[in-house]
C-alpha positions in Angstrom: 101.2 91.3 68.5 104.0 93.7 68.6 101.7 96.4 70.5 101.8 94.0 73.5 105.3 92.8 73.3 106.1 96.9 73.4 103.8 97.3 76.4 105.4 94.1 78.3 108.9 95.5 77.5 108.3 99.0 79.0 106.2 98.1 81.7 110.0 95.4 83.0 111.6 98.4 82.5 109.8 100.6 84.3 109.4 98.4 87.1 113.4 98.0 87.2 113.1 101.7 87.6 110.5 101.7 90.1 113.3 99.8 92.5 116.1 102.3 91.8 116.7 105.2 94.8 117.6 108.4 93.5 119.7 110.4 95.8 118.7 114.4 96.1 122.2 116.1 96.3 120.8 119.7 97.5 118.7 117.6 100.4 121.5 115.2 101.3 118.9 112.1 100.6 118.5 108.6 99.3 114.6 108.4 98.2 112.9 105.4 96.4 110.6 105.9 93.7 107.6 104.8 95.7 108.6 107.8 98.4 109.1 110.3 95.7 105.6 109.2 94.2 104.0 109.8 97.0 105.2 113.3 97.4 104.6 114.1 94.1 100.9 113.0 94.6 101.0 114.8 98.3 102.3 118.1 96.5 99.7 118.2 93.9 96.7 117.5 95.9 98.1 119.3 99.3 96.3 118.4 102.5 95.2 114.7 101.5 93.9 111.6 103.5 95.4 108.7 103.5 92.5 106.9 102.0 92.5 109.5 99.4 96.1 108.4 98.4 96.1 104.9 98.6 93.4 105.4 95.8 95.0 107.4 93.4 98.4 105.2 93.8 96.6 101.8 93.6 98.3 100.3 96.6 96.7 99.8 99.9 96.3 102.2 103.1 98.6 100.2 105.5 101.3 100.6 102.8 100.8 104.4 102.2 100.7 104.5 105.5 103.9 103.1 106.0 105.6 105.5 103.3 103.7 108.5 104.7 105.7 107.2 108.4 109.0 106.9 107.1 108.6 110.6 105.0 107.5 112.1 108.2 110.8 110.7 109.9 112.6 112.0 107.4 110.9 115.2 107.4 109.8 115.7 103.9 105.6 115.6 104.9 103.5 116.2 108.1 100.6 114.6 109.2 97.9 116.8 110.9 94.7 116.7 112.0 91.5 118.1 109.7 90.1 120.7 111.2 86.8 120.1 109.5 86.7 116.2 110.9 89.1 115.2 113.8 88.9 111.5 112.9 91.2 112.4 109.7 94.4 113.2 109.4 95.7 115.5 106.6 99.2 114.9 104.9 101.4 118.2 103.3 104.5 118.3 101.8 107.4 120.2 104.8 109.9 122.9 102.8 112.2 120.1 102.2 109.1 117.8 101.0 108.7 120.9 98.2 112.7 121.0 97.3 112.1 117.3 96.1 109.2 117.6 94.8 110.3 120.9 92.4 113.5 119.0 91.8 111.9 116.1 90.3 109.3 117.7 88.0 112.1 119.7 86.7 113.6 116.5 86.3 111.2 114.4 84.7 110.5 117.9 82.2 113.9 117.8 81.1 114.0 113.9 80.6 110.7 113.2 79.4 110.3 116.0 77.0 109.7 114.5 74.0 107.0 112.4 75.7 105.3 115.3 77.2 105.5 117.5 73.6 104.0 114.5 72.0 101.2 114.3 74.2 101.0 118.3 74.0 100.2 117.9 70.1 97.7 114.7 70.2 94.5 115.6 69.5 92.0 115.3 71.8 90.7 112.1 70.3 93.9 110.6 70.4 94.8 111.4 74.3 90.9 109.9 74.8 92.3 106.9 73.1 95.4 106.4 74.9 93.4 107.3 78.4 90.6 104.4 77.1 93.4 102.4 76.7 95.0 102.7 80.2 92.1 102.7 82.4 91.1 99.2 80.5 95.0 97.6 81.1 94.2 99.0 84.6 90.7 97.3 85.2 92.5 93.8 83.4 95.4 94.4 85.9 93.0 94.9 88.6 91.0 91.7 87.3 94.1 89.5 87.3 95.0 90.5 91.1 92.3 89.9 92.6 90.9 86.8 90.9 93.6 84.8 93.0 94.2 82.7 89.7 97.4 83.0 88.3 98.2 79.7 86.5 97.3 79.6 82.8 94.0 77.4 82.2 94.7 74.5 79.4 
């Protein structure tokens, strides 16, 4: 099915992608794309858990933890404590956390326009479609990981 073959190819290339670091000129900084996607979640949810992000980037606490440790060194996010419950610790973007955060949106608004305008003028039943869609490759994804099975059954 051509659908699938499509999907297959994008989701190799965008996985090449995901290994690539982008360097931030104006910051004097090499960042991978797993960094900058967890500042880009950290900027538009300011003052999140960890738990809170490994959920909405599908990977697990230890590892955003481990990203959130190696931003913090390189002082693009803090970590502080919640003042509403001491037993969590809060992550915000620092000014130079922002800078690359503003600089890639920009980015991906010049690069991906003709995605974004064509997802501007779906109708609503077509962008419930496409999110259908996604959320079921993400549960068969999901299924595939953690059934443990990964040899084909004959």
């Amino acid at each position: 099915m051509n659908l699938i073959e499509t999907l297959l190819r994008v989701t190799n290339k965008f996985q090449a992608e995901l290994n690539r670091p982008h360097y931030f000129e104006a910051l004097n900084e090499t960042l991978y794309p797993a960094e900058i996607h967890m500042i880009l979640t950290v900027g538009n949810r300011n003052g999140i858990t960890v738990t809170q992000l490994a959920d909405l980037v599908g990977i697990t606490k230890g590892a955003v933890s481990q990203t959130v440790s190696k931003l913090e060194k390189k002082g693009l996010v803090n970590k502080d404590q919640d003042p509403d419950n001491t037993s969590r610790v809060l992550i915000t973007l620092t000014t130079r956390g922002k800078a690359v955060y503003y600089a890639h949106e920009a980015n991906h608004e010049e690069r991906d326009k003709e995605v974004l305008d064509f997802l501007i003028n779906l109708p609503d039943t077509g962008l419930l479609i496409l999110e259908n869609f996604f959320r079921l490759m993400e549960t068969m994804v999901d299924r595939h990981i953690h059934s443990g099975d990964h040899g084909v059954k004959q």
